[in-house]
N, C-alpha and C positions, 0 to 999 in steps of 0.2 A: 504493500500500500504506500503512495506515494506522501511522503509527509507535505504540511502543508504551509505554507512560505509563511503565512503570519500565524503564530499559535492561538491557542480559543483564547488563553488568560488575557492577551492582549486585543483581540478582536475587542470582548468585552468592558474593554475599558470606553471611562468617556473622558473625552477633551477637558482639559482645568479651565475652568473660565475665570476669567481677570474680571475686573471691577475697568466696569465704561470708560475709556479714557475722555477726558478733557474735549484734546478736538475733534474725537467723531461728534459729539453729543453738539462740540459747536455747528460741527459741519450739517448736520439733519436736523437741528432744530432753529439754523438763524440766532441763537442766542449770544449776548454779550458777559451776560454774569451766569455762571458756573461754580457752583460749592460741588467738589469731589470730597466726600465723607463717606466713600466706599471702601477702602483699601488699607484703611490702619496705619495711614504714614504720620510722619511728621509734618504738620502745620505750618511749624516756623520755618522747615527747609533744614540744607546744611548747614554746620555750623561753616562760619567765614575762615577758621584754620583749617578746614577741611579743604572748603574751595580753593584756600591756598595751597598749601600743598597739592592739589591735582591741577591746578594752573601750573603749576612752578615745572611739574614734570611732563608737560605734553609736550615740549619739545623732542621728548625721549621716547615717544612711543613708539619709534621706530625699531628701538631695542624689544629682547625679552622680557619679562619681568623676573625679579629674583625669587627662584624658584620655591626657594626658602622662606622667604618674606624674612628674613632677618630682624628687619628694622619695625614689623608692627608686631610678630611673637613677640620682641624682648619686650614691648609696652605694654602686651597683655601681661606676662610673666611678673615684671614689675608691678601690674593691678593686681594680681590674682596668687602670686607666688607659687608662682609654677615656674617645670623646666620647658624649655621647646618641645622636648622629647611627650608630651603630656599635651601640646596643641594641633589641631589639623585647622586650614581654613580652605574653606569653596566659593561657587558661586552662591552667598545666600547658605542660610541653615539645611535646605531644601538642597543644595550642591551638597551638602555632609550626610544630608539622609540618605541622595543615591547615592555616595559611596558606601554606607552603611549598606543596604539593599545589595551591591554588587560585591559585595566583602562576605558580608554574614548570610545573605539568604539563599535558599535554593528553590525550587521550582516543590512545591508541597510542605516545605516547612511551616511552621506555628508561629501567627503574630495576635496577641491578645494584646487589644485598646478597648477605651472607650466605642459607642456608637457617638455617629456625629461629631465627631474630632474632628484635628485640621485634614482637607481633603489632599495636602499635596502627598502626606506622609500613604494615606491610603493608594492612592494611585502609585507611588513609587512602590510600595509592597507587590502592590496584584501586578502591576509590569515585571516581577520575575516570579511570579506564576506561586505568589505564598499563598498558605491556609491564613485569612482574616478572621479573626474570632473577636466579634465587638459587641461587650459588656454594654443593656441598656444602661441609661443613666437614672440617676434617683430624680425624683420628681420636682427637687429646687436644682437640676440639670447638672448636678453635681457629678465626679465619678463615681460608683457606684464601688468603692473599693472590697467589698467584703465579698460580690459578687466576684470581681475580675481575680479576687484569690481563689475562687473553686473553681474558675477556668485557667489557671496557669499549675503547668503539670511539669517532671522533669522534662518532656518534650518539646515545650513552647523557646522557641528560638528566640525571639524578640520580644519585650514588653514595651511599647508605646506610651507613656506620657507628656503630653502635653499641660505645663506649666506655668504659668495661666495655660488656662485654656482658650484655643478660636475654634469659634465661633461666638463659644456660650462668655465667656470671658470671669470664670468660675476657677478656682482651685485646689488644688489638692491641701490640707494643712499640715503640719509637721507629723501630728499624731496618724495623720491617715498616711502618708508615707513611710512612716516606721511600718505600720500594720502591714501594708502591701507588703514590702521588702523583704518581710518574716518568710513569705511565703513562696519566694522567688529563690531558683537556683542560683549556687554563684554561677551556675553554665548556661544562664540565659544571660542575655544582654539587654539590659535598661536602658530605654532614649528617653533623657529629659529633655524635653524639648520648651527652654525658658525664654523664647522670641521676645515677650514680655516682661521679663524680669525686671528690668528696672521700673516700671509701673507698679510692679507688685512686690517689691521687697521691702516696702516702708511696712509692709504686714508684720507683727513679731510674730503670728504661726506660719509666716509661707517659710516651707524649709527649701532655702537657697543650698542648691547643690555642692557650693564650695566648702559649705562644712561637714560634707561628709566625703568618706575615704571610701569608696564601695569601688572594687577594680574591675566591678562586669557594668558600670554606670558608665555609659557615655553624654556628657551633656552638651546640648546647640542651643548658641546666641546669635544674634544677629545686628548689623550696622542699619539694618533697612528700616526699623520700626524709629525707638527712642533718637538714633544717632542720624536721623535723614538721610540717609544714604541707600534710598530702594534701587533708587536708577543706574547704581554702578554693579550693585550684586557683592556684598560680603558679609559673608557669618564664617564662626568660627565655632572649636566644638572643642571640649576638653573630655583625657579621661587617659586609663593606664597605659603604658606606654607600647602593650604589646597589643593592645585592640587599635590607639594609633596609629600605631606602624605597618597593621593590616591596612588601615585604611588611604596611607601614603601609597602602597600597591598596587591601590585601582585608582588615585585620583588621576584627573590630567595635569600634566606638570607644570604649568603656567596660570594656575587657578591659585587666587583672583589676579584680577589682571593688575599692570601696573598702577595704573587709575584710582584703581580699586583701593588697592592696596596702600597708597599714601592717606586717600581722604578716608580712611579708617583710621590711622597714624595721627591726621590730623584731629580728627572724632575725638579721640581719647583726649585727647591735651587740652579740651574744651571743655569742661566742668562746669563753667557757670552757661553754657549753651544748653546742655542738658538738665543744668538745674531751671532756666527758664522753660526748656520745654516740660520739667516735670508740674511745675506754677500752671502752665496754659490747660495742661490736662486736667490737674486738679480742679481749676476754676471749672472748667470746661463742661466736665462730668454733672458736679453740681448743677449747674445750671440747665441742663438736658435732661438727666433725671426727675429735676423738680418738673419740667415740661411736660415730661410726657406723664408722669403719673398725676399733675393736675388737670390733663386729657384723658385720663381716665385710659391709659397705658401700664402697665407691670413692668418694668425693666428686669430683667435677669441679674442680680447681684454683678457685678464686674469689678476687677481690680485692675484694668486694661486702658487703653485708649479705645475703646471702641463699648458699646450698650448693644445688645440685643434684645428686640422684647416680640410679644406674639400677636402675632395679627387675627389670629382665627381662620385661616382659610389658606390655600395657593393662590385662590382670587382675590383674597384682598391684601395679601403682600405685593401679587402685580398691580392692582389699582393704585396701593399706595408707591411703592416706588414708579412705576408710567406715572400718575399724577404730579409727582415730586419733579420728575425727569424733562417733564414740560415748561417747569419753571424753572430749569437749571441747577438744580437738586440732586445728585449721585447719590443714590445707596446703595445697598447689598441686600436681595431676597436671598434667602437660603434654600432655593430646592436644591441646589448642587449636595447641599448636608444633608438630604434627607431632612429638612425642616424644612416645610416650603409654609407654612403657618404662622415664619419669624422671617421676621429683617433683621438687620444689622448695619447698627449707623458710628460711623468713625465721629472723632474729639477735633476739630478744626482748627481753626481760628476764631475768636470770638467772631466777624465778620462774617464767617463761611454759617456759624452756627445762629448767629440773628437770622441769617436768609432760611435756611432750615425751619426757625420757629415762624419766621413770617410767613412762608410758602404752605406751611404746616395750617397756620390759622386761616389761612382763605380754603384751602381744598379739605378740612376736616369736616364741614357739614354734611356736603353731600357725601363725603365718606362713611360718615357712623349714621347719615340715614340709610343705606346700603348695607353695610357690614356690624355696624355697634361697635360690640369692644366684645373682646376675645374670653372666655371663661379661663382663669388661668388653673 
């Protein structure tokens, strides 16, 4: 029997969808003012020693980049005190996942996550053909930890967390990650996947990875979210030096680029950038939460730059984001999650988030005469 050029596991998958850019939405709707609170970036943009440093080196793109990154390891190392030997960096945390997937998996092996977790990490599983075993959630969309312990066996190869969590923008707390980790071999491999960390380590239960020593723990961060830097592509992942060193095996040896690689360099040495962009979020939240639950909306606890709350229906998370999207409004429906009865709305700019509540108060009538509000 003749095999067949693309496998079923792959047939099966579907396309990752992005969050609307900017100028198509200009280009099809005529519009001038556009709020993108789809995508969980940063607001304020890079920091300005980022943009310098990736100014400073375009004249050298010509070259390769160093292979090693020399110069942005030792700054993680000095934040985090670690050896080089102990960091990997890619395109994006999503670049560390697929080398994980192309390291550690095989075609039937065991991944136990959450259901409705982030969808890049699912897609990068089922593209080499893994066994998915996804834990529902507790009913405030929390992990469902006590569950996911009777589904991880010595044969589960991977365990998935995501730390905050995306979509839901919920977390695991110190106590419930002890309890997991009891149950876990040292022969499985842990992904913490902390894209949001720095939003959610002013928590004194979220348990931040670095205080623990676990050598089957691999954890990924990223430059894209806190640090503004989506558009270049860099995360980085820490954890023992011999799962490391696997994963140096399968990257590509020019990941990230050189680009990349400074305006992360520059990232770090900005401290009061990030502390302004943690100020914006903070505000920010506040003020969207109090919105939508004096609209008679439920937001989903979040420790994140980004709220999810529930619409009631698939037709009225499309009526509500179409409607938004008419007036220049970007969000995020979640049927790609398996929630297609939640949206999810990113932390802006104050500016980006007035035109949200304003666009909000003109099209909510005929909306909740139409749909109401959602039973949560």
């Amino acid at each position: 029997m003749q095999k067949k050029l693309v496998p079923d596991y792959i047939e099966r998958l579907e396309t990752y969808q992005a969050g609307k850019p900017i100028d198509e939405l200009a280009r099809e709707k005529n519009l001038t003012r556009i709020s993108k609170i789809a995508s969980n970036e940063n607001p304020l943009g890079p920091s300005p020693m980022a943009i310098r440093e990736m100014t400073n080196v375009l004249w050298d793109v010509h070259r390769y980049p160093d292979m090693h990154a020399f110069q942005l390891k030792q700054s993680l190392c000095d934040l985090y005190r670690l050896k080089p030997n102990n960091i990997v960096l890619g395109n994006g945390s999503e670049g560390i996942m697929g080398y994980i997937c192309r390291a550690f998996l095989q075609e039937g092996d065991e991944v136990v996550t959450a259901a409705n977790t982030f969808i890049g990490f699912l897609i990068l599983a089922r593209s080499v053909g893994a066994n998915l075993i996804q834990v529902p959630r507790r009913s405030d969309y929390k992990y469902d930890v006590e569950e996911m312990a009777k589904k991880i066996t010595p044969n589960t190869k991977i365990v998935y967390i995501a730390n905050p969590d995306n979509p839901t923008g919920t977390y695991l707390t110190k106590s419930e990650f002890d309890f997991l980790m009891k149950h876990v071999s040292p022969h499985t491999i842990v992904i913490l996947d902390e894209a949001y960390f720095e939003f959610a380590k002013q928590w004194p239960d979220y348990p931040d990875s670095m205080d623990y020593r676990y050598d089957n723990v691999v954890t990924l961060r990223t430059f894209s979210k806190a640090y503004g830097l989506s558009g270049v592509r860099v995360g980085y992942g820490f954890g023992h030096d011999y799962l490391i060193g696997a994963l140096h095996k399968v990257k590509l040896p020019f990941e990230p680029s050189l680009v990349a690689q400074k305006g992360a360099y520059g990232a770090l040495s900005d401290r009061p950038h990030l502390d302004r962009t943690l100020q914006n979020n903070q505000e920010r939240f506040q003020e969207t939460k109090d919105f939508l639950e004096k609209h008679g909306f439920k937001p989903v606890p979040s420790v994140t730059n980004f709220i999810t709350f529930k619409t009631g229906s698939e037709e009225a998370s499309l009526a509500l984001f179409n409607a938004l999207l008419d007036h220049g409004v970007i969000i995020r429906p979640l049927k790609a999650n398996l929630m297609p009865d939640h949206v999810r709305v990113s932390l802006g700019t104050k500016n980006e988030m007035d035109h949200f509540f304003q666009v909000m108060e003109e099209i909510l009538p005929a909306y909740t005469q139409k749909f109401g509000r959602a039973k949560q």
